[in-house]
C-alpha positions as a Markdown table, in Angstrom:
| # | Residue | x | y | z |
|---|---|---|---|---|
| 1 | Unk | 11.6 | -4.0 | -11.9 |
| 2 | Unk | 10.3 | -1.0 | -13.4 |
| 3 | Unk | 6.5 | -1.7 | -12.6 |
| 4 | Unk | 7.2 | -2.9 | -9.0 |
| 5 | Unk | 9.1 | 0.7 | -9.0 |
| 6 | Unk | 5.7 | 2.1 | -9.9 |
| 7 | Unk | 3.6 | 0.5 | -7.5 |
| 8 | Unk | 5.8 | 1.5 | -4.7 |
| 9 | Unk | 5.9 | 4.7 | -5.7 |
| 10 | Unk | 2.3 | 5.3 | -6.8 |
| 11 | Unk | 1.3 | 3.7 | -3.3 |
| 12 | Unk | 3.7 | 5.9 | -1.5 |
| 13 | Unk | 1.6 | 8.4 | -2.7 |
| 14 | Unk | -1.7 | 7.3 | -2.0 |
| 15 | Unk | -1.1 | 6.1 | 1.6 |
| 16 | Unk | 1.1 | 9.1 | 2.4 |
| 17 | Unk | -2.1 | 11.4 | 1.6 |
| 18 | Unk | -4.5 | 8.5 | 3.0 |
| 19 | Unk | -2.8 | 8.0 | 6.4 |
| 20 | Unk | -0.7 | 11.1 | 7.1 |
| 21 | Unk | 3.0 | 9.2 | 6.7 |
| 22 | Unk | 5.7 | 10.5 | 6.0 |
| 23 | Unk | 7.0 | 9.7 | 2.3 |
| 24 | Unk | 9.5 | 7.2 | 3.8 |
| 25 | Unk | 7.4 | 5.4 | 6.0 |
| 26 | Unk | 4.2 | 5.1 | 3.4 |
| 27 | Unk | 6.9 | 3.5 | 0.7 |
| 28 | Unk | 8.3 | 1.2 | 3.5 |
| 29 | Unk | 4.9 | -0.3 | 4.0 |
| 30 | Unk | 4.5 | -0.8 | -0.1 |
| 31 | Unk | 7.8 | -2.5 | -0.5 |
| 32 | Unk | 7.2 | -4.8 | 2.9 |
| 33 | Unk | 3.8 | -5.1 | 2.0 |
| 34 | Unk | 4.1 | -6.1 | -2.0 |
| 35 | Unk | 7.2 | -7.9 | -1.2 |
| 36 | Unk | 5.2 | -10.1 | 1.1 |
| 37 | Unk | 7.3 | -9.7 | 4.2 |
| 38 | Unk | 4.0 | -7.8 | 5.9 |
| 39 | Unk | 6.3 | -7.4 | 9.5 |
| 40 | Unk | 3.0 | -5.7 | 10.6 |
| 41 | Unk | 4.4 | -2.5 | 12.4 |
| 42 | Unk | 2.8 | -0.1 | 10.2 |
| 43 | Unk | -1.1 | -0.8 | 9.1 |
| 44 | Unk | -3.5 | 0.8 | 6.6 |
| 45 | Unk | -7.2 | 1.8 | 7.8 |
| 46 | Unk | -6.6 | 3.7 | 11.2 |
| 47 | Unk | -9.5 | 6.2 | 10.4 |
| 48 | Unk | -12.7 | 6.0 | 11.3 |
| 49 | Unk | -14.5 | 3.7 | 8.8 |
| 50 | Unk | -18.1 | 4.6 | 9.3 |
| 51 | Unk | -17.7 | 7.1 | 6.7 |
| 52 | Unk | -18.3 | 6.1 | 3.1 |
| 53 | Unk | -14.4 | 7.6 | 2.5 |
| 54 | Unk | -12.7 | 4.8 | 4.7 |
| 55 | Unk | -14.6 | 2.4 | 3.8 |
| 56 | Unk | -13.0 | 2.9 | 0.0 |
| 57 | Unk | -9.8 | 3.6 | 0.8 |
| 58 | Unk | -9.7 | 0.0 | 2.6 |
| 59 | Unk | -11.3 | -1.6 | -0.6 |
| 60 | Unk | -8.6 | -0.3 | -2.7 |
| 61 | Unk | -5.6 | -0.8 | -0.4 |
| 62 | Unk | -6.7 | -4.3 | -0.6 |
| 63 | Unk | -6.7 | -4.2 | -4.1 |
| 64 | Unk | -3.9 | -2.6 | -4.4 |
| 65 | Unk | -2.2 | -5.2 | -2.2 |
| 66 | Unk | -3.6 | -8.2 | -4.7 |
| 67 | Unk | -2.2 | -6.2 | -7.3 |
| 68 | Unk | 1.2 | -5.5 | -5.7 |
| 69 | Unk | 1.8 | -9.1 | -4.6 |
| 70 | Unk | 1.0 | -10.3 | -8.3 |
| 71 | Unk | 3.5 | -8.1 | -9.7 |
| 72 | Unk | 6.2 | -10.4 | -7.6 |
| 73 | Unk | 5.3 | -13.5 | -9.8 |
| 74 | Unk | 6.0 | -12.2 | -13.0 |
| 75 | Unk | 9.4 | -11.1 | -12.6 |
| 76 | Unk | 12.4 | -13.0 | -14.3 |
């Protein structure tokens, strides 16, 4: 529980910097999205990504989706 805890918050973080959210909305995303529900009302990657920045920050959402989701299978 405690690692899922981490992601969300850690991610909370991130995309509240990244995408201008506010601290509630940003963790809402990581728990829908690493819980899998993905309702789709919020969405990563609004910038710009001809820059070399956006382009990043949507390779490492993604892996920090892959790693978020996998977190979910190894809780008992």
């Amino acid at each position: 529980m405690g690692v899922i805890a981490f992601f969300i918050f850690m991610g909370a973080l991130l995309f509240g910097v990244w995408e201008g959210w506010k601290p509630l909305d940003a963790s809402y995303f990581c728990f829908v999205t690493i819980s899998t529900i993905g309702f789709g009302d919020m969405v990563p990657g609004s910038a710009n990504f001809e820059n070399s920045e956006a382009q990043y920050q949507m390779i490492f959402s993604a892996v920090y989706m892959m790693f978020g989701k996998s977190t979910n299978n190894n809780q008992k």
